[in-house]
N, C-alpha and C positions, 0 to 999 in steps of 0.2 A: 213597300208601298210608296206612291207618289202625293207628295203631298207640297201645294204652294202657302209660301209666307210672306208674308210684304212687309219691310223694315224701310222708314224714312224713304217711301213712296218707291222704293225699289221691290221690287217682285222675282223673290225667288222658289227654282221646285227644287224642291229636297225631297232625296232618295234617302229613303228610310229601312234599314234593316235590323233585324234583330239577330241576338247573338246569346246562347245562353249562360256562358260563363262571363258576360262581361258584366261590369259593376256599376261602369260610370257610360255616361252620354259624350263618343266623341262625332266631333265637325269635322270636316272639311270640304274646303273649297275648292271644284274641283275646276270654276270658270269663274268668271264674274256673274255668269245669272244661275248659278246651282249648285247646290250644296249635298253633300254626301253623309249621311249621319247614322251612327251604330249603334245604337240603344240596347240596355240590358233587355231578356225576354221579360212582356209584360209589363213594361214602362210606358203609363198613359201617356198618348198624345197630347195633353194639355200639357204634361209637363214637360214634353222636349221640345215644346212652341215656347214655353216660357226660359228653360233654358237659353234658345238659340236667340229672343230678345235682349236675354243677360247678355251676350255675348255679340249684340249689332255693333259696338264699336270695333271690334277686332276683326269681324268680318267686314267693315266698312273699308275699314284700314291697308285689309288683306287686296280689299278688289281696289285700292287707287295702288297699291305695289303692281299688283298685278297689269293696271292699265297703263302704268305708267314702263314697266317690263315689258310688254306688246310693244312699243315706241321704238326702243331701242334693237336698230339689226342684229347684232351681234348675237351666235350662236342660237340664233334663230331655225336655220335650214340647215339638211345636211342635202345641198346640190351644189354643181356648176356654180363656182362664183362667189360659194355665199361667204357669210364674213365668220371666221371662228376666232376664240383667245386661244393663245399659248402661252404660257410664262408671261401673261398679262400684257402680252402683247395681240393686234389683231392680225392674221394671217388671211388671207384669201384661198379659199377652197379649189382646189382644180384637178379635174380629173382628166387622166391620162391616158390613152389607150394605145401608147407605145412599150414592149417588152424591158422590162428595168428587172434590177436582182431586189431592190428594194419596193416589199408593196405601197410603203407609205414614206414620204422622206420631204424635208424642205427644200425650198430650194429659191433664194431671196426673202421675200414676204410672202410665199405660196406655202403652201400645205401642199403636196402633189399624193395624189393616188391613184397606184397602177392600176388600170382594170382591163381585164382581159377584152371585154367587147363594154358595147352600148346596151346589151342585153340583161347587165345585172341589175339585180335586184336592191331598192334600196338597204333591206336587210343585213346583203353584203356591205356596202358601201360602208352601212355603220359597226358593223361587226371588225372592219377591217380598221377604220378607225379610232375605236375604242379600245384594240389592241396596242396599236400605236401610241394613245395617250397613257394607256395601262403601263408600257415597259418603259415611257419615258419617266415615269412617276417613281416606278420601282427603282430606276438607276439614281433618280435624283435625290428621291429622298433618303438612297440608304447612302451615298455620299454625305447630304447636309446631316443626316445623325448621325456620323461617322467622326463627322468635323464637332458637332457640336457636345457628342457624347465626351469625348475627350475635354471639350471647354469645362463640363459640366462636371466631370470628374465620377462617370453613371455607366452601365455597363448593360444597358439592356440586352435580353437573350436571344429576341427574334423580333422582327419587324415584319410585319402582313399589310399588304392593301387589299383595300375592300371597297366595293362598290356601293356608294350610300347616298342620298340625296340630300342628308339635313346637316347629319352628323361628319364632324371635318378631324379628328382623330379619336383616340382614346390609349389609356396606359393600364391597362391589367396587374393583379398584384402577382402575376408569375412569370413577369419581368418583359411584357408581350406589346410591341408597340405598334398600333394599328393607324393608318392614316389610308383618307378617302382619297382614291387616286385623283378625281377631278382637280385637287389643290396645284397642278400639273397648272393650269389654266390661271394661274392667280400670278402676280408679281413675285419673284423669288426672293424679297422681303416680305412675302405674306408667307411663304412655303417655309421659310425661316424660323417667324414668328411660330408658327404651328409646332413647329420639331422641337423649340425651345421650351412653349408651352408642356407638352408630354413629357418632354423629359425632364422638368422640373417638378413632375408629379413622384418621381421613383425620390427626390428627396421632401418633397411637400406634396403627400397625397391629398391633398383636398384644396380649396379654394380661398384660404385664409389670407389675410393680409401679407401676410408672412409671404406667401405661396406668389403674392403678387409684386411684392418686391423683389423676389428674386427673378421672377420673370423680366421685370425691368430694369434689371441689372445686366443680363445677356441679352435685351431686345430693348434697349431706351425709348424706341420709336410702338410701343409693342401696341399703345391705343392708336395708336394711325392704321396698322395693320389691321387690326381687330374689327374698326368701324371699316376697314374695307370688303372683309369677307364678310360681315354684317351687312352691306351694304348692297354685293354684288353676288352675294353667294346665289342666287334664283339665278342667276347670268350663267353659273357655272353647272347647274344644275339640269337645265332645262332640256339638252337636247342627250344623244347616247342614255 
């Protein structure tokens, strides 16, 4: 069901659905003017209007990120021209429709990718893209945990990338170290910081003081890093 709420003179419709095994009332924003919300089954309307007033500041918060993310080109479009990150650098998108061995490859400050005609779909475009940023990831990051595993004196057993939108690694207790390919896109002192991070979990599993000095013992710079994928992570996120 569709249902409008007005928060500090702003008016939004929030899609309302229910769900029978869920417990709690989650939000999300799915725009600046609409909200997406899953409620356990048979959770009065009054109280997911009162809910989602508890929570006007974080949705307020959410939509000047969000408009102030809209401002910024970067990794906006996937067309002709547009602006993407690489290793936190920006690259200029350009497509090619000359025969190359490589689908997708640099070439200066371009991004080049090959396409057979002017007839594909954007589908492909990003398909074929996100393979590219996918193996660039793979290669890089199992080098920098290669280098840093040895720093670390840590011997993880397998390394997985996965496709995630919020979530920027994780370490498993059966030795499994998982990292979001998009990190591909960040500065390779942010991609750094990330590999340090997990693998400082196989000797400090958890987040204690302890777990945060060692951290910044292998990454000195490690809160510069942190407030940048904090910062820019929706950047990274947004398109593929």
């Amino acid at each position: 069901m569709d249902k409008t709420i007005t928060l500090e003179d702003r008016t939004f419709l929030c899609h309302i659905t229910y769900q029978k095994k869920r417990k709690t009332v989650q939000l999300k924003l799915t725009n600046s003017n609409s909200l997406d919300i899953v409620a356990p089954l048979g959770c009065q309307l009054a109280t997911i209007e009162k809910i989602v007033v508890q929570k006007s500041k974080w949705i307020l918060s959410r939509i000047a990120q969000l408009t102030a993310l809209s401002a910024i080109p970067v990794n906006q479009h996937i067309q002709n021209g547009a602006a993407l990150l690489y290793q936190g650098e920006i690259f200029q998108l350009r497509f090619s429709y000359n025969n190359t061995i490589l689908p997708v490859y640099i070439s200066g400050q371009e991004i080049v990718i090959a396409l057979p005609d002017q007839s594909v779909s954007p589908e492909y475009i990003a398909t074929q893209l996100r393979k590219w940023y996918g193996h660039a990831a793979a290669r890089q990051l199992a080098h920098r945990t290669s280098c840093w595993s040895a720093k670390l004196k840590v011997c993880p057993k397998r390394i997985s990338i996965k496709d995630q939108k919020t979530r920027w690694g994780s370490c498993s207790s059966s030795g499994t170290v998982s990292y979001n390919w998009r990190i591909i896109m960040a500065p390779p002192s942010v991609m750094d910081y990330l590999v340090i991070h997990e693998l400082c979990h196989f000797l400090e599993p958890n987040h204690s003081h302890k777990f945060w000095s060692l951290v910044e013992k292998f990454s000195p710079t490690y809160r510069q890093e942190r407030n940048w994928l904090k910062k820019n992570g929706p950047l990274l996120s947004r398109i593929l």
